[in-house]
N, C-alpha and C positions, 0 to 999 in steps of 0.2 A: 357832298361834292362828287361828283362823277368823275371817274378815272380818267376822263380824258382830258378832264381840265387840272388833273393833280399831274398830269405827265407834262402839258404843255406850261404849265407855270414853276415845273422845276427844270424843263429845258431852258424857259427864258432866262429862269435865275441862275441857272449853270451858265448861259452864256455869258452872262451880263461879266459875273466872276473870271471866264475865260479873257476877258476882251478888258477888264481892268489890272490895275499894278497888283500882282499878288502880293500878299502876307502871312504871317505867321500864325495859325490858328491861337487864338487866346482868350481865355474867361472871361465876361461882361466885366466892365465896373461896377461897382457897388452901388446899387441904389434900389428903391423900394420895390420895382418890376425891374428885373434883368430883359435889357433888350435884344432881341436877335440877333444875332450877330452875320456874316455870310455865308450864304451857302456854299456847297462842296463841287469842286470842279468838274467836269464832264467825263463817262468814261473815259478811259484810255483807249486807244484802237485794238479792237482784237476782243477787248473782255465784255464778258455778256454776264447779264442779270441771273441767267436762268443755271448757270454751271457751281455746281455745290463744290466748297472746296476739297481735294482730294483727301487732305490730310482727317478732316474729321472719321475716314473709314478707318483710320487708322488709331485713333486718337482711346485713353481711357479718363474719362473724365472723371476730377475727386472735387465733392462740391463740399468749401468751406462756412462755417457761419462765422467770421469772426471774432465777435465778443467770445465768442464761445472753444475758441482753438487754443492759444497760444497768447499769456501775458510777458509784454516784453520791459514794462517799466513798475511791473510791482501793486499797479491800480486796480487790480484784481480784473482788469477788462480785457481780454483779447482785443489784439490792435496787427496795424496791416505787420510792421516792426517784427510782429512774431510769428505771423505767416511765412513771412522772409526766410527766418531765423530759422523756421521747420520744411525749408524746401525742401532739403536733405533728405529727410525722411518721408516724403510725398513721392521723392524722387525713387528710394529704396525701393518702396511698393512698388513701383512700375508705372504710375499714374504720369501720364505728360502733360494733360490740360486741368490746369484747375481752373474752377467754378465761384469766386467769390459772388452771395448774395450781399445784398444792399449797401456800399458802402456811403452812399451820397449824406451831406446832411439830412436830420428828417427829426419827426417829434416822438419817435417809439422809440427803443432798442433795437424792433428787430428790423428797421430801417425801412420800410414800404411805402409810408408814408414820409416821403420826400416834401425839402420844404427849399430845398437849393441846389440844382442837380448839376453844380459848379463846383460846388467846393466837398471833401471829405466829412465826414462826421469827426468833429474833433476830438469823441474818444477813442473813434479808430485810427489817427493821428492824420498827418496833410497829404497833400496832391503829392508832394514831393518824395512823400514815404512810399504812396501807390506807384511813381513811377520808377523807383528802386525796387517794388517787387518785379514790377514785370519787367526792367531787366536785368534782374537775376533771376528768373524765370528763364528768359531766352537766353540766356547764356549756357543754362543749363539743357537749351532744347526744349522747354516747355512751352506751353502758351496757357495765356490766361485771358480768361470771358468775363465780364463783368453783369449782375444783374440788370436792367436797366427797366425800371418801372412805369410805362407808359400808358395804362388804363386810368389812372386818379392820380392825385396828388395826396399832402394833408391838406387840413383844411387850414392850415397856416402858411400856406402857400400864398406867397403876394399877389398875384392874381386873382386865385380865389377870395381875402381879407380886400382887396380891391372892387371889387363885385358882388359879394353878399349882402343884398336886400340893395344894392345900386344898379335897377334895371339898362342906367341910362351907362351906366359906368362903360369904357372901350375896353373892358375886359369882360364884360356881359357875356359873350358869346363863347369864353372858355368852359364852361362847364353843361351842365343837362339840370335845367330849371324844373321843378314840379308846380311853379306858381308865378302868376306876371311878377309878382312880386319882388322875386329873387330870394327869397327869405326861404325856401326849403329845395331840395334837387336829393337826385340819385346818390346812391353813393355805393360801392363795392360792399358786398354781402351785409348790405344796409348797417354798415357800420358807418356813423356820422364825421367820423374823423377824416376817410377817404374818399371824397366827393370824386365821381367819375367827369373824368373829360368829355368834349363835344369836341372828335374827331373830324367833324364833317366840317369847322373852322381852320381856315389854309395857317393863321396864325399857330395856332395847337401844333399844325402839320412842322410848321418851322421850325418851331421850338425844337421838339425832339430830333428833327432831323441833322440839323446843329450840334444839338447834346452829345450827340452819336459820332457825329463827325470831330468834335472835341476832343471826345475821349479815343476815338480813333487813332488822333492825332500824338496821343501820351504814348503808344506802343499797343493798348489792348486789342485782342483779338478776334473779339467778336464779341456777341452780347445772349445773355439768356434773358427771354420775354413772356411774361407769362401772363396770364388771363387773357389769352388770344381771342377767347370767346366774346369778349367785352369788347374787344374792338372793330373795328370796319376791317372788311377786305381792301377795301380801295388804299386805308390807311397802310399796312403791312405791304403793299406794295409801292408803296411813295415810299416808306421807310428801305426798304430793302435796293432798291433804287440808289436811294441817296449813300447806304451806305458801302452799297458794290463801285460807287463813285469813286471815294475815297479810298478803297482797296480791295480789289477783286479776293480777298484771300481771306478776309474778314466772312466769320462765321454767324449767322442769325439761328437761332436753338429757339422754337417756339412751344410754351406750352399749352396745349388744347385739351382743356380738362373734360374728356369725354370719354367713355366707356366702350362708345359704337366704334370699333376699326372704319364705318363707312362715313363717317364726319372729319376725316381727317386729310384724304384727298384735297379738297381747296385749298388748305392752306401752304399747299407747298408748288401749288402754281404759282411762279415769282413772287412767293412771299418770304416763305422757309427753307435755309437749305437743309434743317432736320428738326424732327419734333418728338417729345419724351412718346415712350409707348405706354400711354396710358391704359389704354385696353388690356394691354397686357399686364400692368400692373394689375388694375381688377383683376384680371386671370389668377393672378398668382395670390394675391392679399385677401381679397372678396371685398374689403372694405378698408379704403384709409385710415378711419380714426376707429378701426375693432380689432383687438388682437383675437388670434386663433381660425380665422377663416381659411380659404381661397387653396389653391394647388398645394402652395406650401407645407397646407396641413392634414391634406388629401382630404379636402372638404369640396374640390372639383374634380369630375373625371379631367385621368394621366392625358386625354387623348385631346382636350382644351388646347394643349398647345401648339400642336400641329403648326396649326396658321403662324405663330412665332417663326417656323424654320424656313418658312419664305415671303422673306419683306420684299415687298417691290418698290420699298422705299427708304431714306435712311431715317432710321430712328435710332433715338437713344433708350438703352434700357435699363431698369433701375428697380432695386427691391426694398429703397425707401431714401428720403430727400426731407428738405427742413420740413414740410407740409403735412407730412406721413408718420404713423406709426415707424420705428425701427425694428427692422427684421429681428433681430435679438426678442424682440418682446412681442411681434407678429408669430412666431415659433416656440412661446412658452418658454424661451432660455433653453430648449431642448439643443444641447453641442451638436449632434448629429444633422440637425434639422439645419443648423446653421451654417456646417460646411455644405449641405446639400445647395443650400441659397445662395454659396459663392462659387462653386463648382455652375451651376445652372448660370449665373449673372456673366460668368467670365467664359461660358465655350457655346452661349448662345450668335446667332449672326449680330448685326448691330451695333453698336455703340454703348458699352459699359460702363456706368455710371456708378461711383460707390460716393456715399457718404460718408463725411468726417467720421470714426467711431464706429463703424459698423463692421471693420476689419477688425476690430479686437473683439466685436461683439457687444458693443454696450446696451441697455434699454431706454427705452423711453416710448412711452405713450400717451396720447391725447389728456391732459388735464381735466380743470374748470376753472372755471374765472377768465380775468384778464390776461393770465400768465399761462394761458391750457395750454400752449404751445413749446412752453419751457420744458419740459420733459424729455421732447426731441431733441433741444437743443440745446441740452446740456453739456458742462464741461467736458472737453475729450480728458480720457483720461491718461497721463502721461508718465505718473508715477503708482508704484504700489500702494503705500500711506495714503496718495489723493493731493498730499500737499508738495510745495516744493515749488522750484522754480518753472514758472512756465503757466502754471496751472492756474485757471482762471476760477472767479468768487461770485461773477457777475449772478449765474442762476446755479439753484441747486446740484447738487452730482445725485444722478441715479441708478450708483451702483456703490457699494461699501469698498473698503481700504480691505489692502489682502484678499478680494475673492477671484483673482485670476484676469479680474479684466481690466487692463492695464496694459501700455505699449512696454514697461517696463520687465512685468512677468511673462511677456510673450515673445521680446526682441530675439531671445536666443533660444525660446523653446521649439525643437525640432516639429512638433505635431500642434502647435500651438494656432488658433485660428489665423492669425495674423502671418503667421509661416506659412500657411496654407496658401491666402490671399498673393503673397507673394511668386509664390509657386505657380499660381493660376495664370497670373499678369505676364512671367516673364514665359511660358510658354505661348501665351497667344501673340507674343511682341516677336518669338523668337520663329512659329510654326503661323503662314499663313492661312491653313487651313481652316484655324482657328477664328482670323479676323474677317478674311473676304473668301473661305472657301463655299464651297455647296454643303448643304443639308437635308436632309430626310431621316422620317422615323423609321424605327427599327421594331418591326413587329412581336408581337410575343401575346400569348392566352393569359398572360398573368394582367387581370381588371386592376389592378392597385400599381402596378409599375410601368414606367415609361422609359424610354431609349433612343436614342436616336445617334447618327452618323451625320462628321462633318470632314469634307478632304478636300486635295489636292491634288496636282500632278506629282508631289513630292510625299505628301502624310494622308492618315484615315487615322480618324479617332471614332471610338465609339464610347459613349455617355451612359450609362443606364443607371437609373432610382429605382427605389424599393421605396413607395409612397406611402409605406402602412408602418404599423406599429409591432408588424410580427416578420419573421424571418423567413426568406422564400427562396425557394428553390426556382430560377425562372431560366425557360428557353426559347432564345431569342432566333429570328428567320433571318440568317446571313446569309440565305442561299444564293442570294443575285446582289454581291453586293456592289458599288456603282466603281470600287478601282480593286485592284487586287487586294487579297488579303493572306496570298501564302506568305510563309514562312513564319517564324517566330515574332510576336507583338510583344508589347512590353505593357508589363502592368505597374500603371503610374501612382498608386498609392499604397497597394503594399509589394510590390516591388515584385521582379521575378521577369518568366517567358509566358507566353500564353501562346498556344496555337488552335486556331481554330479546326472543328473537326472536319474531315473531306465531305460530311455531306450537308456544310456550311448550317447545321443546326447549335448552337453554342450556347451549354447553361452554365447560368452562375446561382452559387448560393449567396443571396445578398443578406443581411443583417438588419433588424429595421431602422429604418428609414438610410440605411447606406445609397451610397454613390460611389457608380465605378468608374475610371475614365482609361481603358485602354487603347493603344497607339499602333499603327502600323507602318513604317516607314523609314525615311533613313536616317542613320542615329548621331 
């Protein structure tokens, strides 16, 4: 369907909605195809599709798995009940936006494949639990994004079970057939379970547009959408559309899993108001599912990143997510290598994204089988022993009882990763310079280490790694640096003055793989 006819038939149906008795958005009734319900009223005056909400530049996104967080009734499953229960400590870190993947019914655990994008999964408990997280979320100032799955379904989806091998069926035209048949079609990463939509049906279009406005409607704040690649442009902007409808303020987070930095432009003409920085992940990882590559392991030249310190767009950045390896085991479990990863995550430009576990450091890495993904998305870990209340049964734990990685052995340890983390989050919440200042590198002859400067009209920080495995001596080019830098700076991890010398040439002995972050500015 051409864009001009997906704008003109959601004006009509905006109008139609404007010009009848409103109502109170509400779930379908029960029955074998959920029917559409109406669509979402016209903007308001004044707000426009194309303006990203402010607050995302300000925002650190922690993306939960559920099953996998917090059990709150003993069934060994993470459930929403214990999400809730652990805002506290989401909130500690510093994190304001959290991230829940898949909550909707569906036929796996890890919830993708959707079978009812109505109701909860009943072991992550009801509608009514979800709309007690998020507001106690907002109460606490947070917001919360909901996954929200629009490339496939399962294939226990009533419309699909409706239309399989019934070419004649009025649900025919929901999915992408490989046969007049109907007895075979597409399906995401040709896995039979999650047959892909046919986007280019206004019906498909409604559905989700609805879904969105529903949950809109509960309090959530936006949505995270991923395999953008799978779907239409024309779609992503009928969707975006509909959901700037219902509240200018509401966030779309798209994921475009691609490598190239120049494939990501389109989808943020009125589609996205931000997209994960994939490319940059490559940069830093080398490869999602191989541990030991990429920047992190100085297996890329230091100088890769450059392009990271000026986005002309907003992205979110991230050094791993349910999908990925986890930094802890992207790094060989190397401590050093790890603070590096959160020091770099938390004073790049951008939007910060940390993973459930990955502040204390946990592992996990790509599997095999049906369950390769469980590795990632293993139990957080909440206690020393591993057991105890809270602690979830659902998938394996992949780290041992008493080896340090634990919110329990790390709550109160002063140098502890997780103290670290904290340390990170509440300078960038607290110094601008950190979340929307400028950036550029900071030169130096040393091939293994990288540097760079980010400020303000108020602060200058300067960043520098030691990306090898040996100890260096490095001097870095302050000579022209873009605010002042007299007087005494403060050294933010081991403490003390620092002044730089008058003929702005400034070495540091760094340790391997260290990271330094000093400060200039007002205290």
């Amino acid at each position: 369907m051409r864009l001009r006819s997906i704008l003109i038939f959601l004006a009509v149906m905006g109008w139609l909605v404007a010009c009848s008795k409103p109502a109170p958005t509400a779930a379908p009734a029960v029955t074998a195809v959920a029917p559409t319900p109406t669509m979402a009223a016209p903007l308001s005056p004044g707000a426009s599709i194309s303006e990203t909400p402010a607050w995302i530049r300000d925002a650190i996104l922690y993306e939960v798995y559920p099953r996998s967080f917090y059990d709150s009734n003993g069934d060994g499953i993470g459930d929403l009940k214990g999400v809730t229960s652990r805002l506290d400590y989401i909130q500690t870190l510093g994190a304001n936006t959290l991230w829940l993947t898949p909550v909707f019914s569906s036929t796996s655990p890890h919830g993708f494949d959707v079978v009812d994008f109505y109701t909860v999964a009943p072991s992550l408990g009801t509608k009514d639990d979800l709309i007690e997280l998020v507001q106690q979320a907002h109460n606490r100032k947070m917001r919360v994004v909901m996954d929200l799955v629009v490339a496939y379904t399962s294939n226990e989806f009533p419309q699909f079970k409706e239309s399989l091998g019934k070419p004649d069926s009025r649900y025919s035209d929901w999915y992408q057939w490989s046969n007049n048949a109907h007895t075979t079609y597409k399906s995401y990463a040709n896995v039979r379970a999650m047959p892909l939509l046919n986007h280019q049906n206004p019906a498909v279009q409604t559905h989700f547009l609805q879904v969105a406005r529903y949950w809109l409607s509960i309090g959530v704040d936006g949505f995270r959408l991923g395999d953008a690649t799978s779907v239409p442009h024309e779609f992503w902007k009928a969707l975006r559309l509909a959901i700037k409808q219902a509240s200018s303020e509401a966030i779309l987070l798209g994921e475009v899993w691609e490598s190239d930095p120049k494939k990501l432009p389109p989808y943020l003409q009125d589609e996205f108001d931000a997209l994960f920085d994939v490319p940059l992940y490559y940069t830093l990882a080398g490869n999602p599912d191989r541990d030991g590559g990429g920047w992190l392991n100085g297996r890329t030249p230091p100088g890769a990143l450059d392009t990271a310190l000026s986005p002309t767009t907003q992205l979110v950045r991230f050094t791993g997510a349910h999908n990925t390896n986890r930094v802890a085991s992207l790094v060989g479990q190397d401590a050093a290598r790890k603070r590096l990863a959160a020091v770099l995550l938390l004073t790049l430009p951008g939007t910060p994204l940390i993973y459930y576990g990955n502040e204390i450091g946990m592992p996990g890495s790509l599997g095999a089988g049906a369950l390769a993904d469980a590795p990632r998305r293993a139990p957080m870990d909440w206690t020393k022993s591993g057991k105890g209340a809270g602690v979830t049964q659902d998938l394996a734990r992949t780290n041992k009882p008493d080896d340090g990685i634990s919110v329990e052995e790390q709550q109160n340890a002063p140098d502890s990763l997780l103290s670290l983390y904290r340390l990170l989050v509440k300078l960038r919440a607290d110094h601008a310079a950190l979340r929307s200042g400028n950036a550029q590198p900071a030169a130096s002859e040393c091939k293994s280490c990288y540097a760079y400067l980010r400020w303000d009209a108020n602060d200058l920080y300067f960043v520098a790694f030691n990306l090898s495995g040996e100890t260096r001596s490095v001097t870095f080019d302050l000579t022209k640096p873009p605010r002042s830098m007299d007087g005494p700076g403060q050294d933010v991890f081991r403490g003390g003055v620092v002044n730089l010398p008058s003929n702005g040439r400034y070495t540091l002995t760094m340790e391997p793989w260290e990271v330094r972050l000093l400060r200039w500015g007002k205290q």
